[in-house]
LOVOPA-173300 format. One line per 2 residues: number of its first residue (from 0); their letters; for each residue x, y, z of N, C-alpha, C. Coordinates in Angstrom, 3 decimals, always signed. Layout:
BEGIN
NUM	A	X:Y:Z:X:Y:Z:X:Y:Z | ... $
END
This chain:
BEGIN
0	XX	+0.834:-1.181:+0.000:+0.000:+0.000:+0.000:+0.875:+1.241:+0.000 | +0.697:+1.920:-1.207:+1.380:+3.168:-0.874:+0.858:+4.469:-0.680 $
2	XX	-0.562:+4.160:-0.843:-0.971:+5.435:-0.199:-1.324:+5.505:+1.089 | -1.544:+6.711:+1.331:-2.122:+6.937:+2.720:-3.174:+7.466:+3.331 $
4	XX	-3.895:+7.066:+3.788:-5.354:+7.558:+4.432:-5.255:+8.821:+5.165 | -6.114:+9.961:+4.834:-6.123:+11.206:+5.226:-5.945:+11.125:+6.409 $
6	XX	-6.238:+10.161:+7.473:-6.449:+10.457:+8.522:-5.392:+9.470:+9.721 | -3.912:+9.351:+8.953:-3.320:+8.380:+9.696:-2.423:+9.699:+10.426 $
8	XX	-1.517:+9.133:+11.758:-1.014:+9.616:+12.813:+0.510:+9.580:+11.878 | +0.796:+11.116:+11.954:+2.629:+11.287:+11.554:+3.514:+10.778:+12.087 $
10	XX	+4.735:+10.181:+11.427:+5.653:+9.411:+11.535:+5.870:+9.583:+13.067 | +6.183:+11.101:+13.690:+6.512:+11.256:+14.865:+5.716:+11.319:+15.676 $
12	XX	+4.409:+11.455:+15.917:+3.755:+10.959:+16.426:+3.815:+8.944:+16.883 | +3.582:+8.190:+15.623:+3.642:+7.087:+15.871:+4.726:+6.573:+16.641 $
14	XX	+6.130:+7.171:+16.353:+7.013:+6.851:+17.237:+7.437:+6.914:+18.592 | +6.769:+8.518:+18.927:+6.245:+8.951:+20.461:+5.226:+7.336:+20.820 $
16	XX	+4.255:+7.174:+20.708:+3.656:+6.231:+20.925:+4.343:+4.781:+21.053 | +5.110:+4.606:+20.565:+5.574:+3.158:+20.456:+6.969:+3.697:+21.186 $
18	XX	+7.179:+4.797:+21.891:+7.988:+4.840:+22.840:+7.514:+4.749:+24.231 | +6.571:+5.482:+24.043:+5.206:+5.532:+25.451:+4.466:+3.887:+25.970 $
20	XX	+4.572:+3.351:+24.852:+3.472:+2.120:+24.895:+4.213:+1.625:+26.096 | +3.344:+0.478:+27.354:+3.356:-0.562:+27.753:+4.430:-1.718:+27.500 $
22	XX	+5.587:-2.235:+27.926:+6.347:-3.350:+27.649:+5.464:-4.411:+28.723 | +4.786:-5.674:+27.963:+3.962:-6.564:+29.227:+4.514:-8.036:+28.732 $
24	XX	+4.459:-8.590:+29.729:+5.015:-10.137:+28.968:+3.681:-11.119:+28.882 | +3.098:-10.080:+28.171:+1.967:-10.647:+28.224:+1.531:-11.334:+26.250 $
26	XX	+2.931:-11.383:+25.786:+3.335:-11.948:+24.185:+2.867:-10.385:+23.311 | +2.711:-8.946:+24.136:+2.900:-7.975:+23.166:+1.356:-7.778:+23.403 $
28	XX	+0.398:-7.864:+23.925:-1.550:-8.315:+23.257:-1.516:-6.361:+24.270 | -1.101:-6.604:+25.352:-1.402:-5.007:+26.209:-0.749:-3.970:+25.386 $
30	XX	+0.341:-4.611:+24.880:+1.054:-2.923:+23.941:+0.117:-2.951:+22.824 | -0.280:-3.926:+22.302:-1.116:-3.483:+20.842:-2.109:-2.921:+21.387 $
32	XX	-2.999:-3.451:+22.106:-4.098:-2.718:+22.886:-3.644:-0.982:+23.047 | -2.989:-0.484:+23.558:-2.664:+0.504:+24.182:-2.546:+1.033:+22.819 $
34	XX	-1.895:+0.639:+21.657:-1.487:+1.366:+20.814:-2.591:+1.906:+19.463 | -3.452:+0.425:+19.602:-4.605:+0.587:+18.980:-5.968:+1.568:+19.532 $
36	XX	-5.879:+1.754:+20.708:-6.277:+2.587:+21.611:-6.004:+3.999:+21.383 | -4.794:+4.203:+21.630:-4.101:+5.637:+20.955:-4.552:+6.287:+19.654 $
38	XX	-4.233:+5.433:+18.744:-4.354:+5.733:+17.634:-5.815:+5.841:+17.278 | -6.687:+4.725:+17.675:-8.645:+5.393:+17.678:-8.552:+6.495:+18.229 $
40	XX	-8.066:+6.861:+19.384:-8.500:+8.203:+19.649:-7.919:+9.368:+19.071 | -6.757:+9.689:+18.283:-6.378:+10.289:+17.933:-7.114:+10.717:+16.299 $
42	XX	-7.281:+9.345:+15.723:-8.289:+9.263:+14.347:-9.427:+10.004:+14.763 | -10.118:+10.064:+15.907:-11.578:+10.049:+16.517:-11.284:+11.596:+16.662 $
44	XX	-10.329:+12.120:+17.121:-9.995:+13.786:+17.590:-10.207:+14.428:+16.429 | -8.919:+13.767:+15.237:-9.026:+14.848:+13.875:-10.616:+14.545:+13.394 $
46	XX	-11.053:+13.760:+13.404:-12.412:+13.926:+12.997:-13.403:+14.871:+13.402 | -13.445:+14.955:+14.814:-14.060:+15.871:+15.367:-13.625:+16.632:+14.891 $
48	XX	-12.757:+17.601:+14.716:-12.084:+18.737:+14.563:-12.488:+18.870:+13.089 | -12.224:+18.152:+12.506:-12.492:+18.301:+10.678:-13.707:+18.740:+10.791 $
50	XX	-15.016:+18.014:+11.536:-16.477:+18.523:+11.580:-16.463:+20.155:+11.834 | -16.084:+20.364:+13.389:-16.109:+21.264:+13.677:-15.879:+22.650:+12.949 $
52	XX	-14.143:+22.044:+11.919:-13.992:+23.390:+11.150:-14.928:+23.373:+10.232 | -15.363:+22.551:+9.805:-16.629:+22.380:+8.206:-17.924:+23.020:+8.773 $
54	XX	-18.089:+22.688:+10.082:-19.472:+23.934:+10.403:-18.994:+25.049:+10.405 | -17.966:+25.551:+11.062:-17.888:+26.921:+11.347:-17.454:+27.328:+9.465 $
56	XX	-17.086:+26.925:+9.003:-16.975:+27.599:+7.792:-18.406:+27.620:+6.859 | -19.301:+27.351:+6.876:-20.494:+26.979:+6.426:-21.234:+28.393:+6.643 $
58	XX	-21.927:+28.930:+5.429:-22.553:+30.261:+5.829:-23.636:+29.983:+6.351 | -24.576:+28.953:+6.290:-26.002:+28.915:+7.513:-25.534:+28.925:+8.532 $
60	XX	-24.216:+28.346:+9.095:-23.733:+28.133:+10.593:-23.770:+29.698:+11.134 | -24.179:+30.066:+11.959:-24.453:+31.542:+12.474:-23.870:+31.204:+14.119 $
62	XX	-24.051:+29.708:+14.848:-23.566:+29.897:+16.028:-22.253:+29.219:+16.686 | -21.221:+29.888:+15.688:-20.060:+29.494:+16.277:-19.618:+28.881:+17.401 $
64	XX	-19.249:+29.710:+17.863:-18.584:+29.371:+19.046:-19.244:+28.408:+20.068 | -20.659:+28.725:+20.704:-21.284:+28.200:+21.827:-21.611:+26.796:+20.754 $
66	XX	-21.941:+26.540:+19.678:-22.564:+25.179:+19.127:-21.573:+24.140:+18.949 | -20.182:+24.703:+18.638:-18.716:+24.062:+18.341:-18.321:+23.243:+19.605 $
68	XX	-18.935:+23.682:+20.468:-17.926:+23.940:+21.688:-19.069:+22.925:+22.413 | -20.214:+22.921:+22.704:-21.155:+22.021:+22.650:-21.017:+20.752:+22.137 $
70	XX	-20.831:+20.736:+20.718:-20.584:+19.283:+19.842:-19.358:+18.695:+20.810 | -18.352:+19.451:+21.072:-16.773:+18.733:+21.522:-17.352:+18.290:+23.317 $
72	XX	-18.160:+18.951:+23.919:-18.095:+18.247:+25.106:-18.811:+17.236:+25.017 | -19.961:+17.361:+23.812:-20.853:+16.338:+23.848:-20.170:+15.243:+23.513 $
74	XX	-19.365:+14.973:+22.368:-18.291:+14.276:+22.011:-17.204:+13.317:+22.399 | -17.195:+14.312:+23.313:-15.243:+14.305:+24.105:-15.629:+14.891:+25.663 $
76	XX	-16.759:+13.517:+26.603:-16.919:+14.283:+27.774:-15.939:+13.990:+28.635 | -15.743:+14.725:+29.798:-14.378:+14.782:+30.514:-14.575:+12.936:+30.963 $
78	XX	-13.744:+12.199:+31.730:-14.050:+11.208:+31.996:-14.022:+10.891:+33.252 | -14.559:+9.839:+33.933:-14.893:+9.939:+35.084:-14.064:+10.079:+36.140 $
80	XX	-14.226:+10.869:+37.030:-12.938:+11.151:+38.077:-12.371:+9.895:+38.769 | -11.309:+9.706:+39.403:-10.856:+8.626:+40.104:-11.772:+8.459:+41.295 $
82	XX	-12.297:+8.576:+41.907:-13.389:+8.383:+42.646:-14.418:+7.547:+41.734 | -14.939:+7.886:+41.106:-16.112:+7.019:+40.206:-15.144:+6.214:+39.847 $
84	XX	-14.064:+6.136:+38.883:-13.740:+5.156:+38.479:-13.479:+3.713:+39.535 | -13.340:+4.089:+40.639:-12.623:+3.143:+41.869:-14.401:+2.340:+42.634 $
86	XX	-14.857:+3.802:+42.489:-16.476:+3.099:+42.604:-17.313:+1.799:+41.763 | -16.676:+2.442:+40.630:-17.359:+1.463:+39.694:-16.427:-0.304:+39.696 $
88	XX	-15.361:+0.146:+39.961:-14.707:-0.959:+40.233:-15.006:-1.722:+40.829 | -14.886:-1.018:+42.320:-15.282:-1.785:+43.639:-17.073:-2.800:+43.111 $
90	XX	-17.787:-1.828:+42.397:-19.143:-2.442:+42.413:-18.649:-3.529:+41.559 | -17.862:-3.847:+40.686:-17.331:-5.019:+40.195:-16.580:-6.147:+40.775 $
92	XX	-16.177:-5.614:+41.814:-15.640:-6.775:+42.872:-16.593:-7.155:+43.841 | -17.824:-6.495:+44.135:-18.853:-6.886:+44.645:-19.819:-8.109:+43.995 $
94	XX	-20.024:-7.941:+42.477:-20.657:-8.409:+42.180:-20.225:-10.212:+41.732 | -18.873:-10.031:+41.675:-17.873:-11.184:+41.487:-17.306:-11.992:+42.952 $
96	XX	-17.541:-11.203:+43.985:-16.501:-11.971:+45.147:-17.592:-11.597:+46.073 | -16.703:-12.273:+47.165:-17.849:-12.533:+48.317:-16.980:-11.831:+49.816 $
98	XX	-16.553:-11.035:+49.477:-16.255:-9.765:+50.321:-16.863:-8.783:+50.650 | -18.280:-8.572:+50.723:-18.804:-7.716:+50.577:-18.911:-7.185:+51.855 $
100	XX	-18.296:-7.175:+53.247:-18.156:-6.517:+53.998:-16.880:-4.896:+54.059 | -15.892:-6.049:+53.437:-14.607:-5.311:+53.107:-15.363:-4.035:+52.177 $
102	XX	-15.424:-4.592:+51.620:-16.018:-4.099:+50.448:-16.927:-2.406:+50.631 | -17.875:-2.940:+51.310:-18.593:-1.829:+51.961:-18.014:-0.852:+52.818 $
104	XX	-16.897:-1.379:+53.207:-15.851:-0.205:+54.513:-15.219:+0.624:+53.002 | -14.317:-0.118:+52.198:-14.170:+0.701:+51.525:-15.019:+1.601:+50.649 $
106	XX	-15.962:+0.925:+49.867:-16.978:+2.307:+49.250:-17.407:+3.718:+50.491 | -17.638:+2.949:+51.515:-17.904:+3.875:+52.654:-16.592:+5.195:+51.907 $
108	XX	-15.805:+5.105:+52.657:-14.628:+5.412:+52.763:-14.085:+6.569:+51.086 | -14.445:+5.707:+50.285:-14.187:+6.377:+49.313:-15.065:+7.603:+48.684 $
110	XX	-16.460:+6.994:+49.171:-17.628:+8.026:+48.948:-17.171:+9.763:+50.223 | -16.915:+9.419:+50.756:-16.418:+10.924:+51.251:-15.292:+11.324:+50.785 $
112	XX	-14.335:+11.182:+50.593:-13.478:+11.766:+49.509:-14.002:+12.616:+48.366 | -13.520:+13.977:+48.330:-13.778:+14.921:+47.461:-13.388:+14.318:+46.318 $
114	XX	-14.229:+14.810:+44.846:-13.898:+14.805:+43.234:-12.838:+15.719:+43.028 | -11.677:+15.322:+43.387:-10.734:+16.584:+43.102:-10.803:+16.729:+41.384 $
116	X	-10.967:+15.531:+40.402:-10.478:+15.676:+39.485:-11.873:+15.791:+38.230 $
END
């Protein structure tokens, strides 16, 4: 293949990445993961962005800024703070194991902890 799809990640980019990736001895399956991961989201970003500039250049588009900016959170919402994420966990070790005392001290515990993030 010698061409290239509008929407692939630059040489230096890819290489940042495959410097960043995961080493797992897990036969390579977590670095591809991670890398295939990367790279959807990065495909998934310029896309957004390609939309975004194609509305705002569009003469019916009249609401810039607040509608642009709308689409990207709707899009691209922040993700869940470490608190939820540890919540949602825990409710996964609940539903799998039979700790559910432990279990409950910690959600306790974690549920007062501020969303710093």
């Amino acid at each position: 293949m010698t061409q290239q799809h509008p929407i692939s990640p630059p040489p230096e980019l890819v290489k940042q990445w495959r410097e960043q990736a995961p080493r797992c001895r897990d036969g390579g399956i977590a670095r591809e993961d991670w890398l295939m991961t990367r790279a959807a989201q990065w495909g998934a970003d310029q896309e957004l962005e390609a939309c975004c500039e194609w509305l705002v250049s569009e003469p019916w588009f009249k609401y810039e800024h607040e509608a642009v900016e709308d689409l990207r959170a709707a899009r691209r919402p922040k993700p869940p703070s470490l608190k939820e994420q540890a919540l949602e966990a825990l409710a996964h070790i609940l539903n799998n194991s039979s700790t559910q005392l432990g279990a409950d001290t910690i959600r306790r515990a974690l549920e007062q902890l501020p969303d710093n993030e």
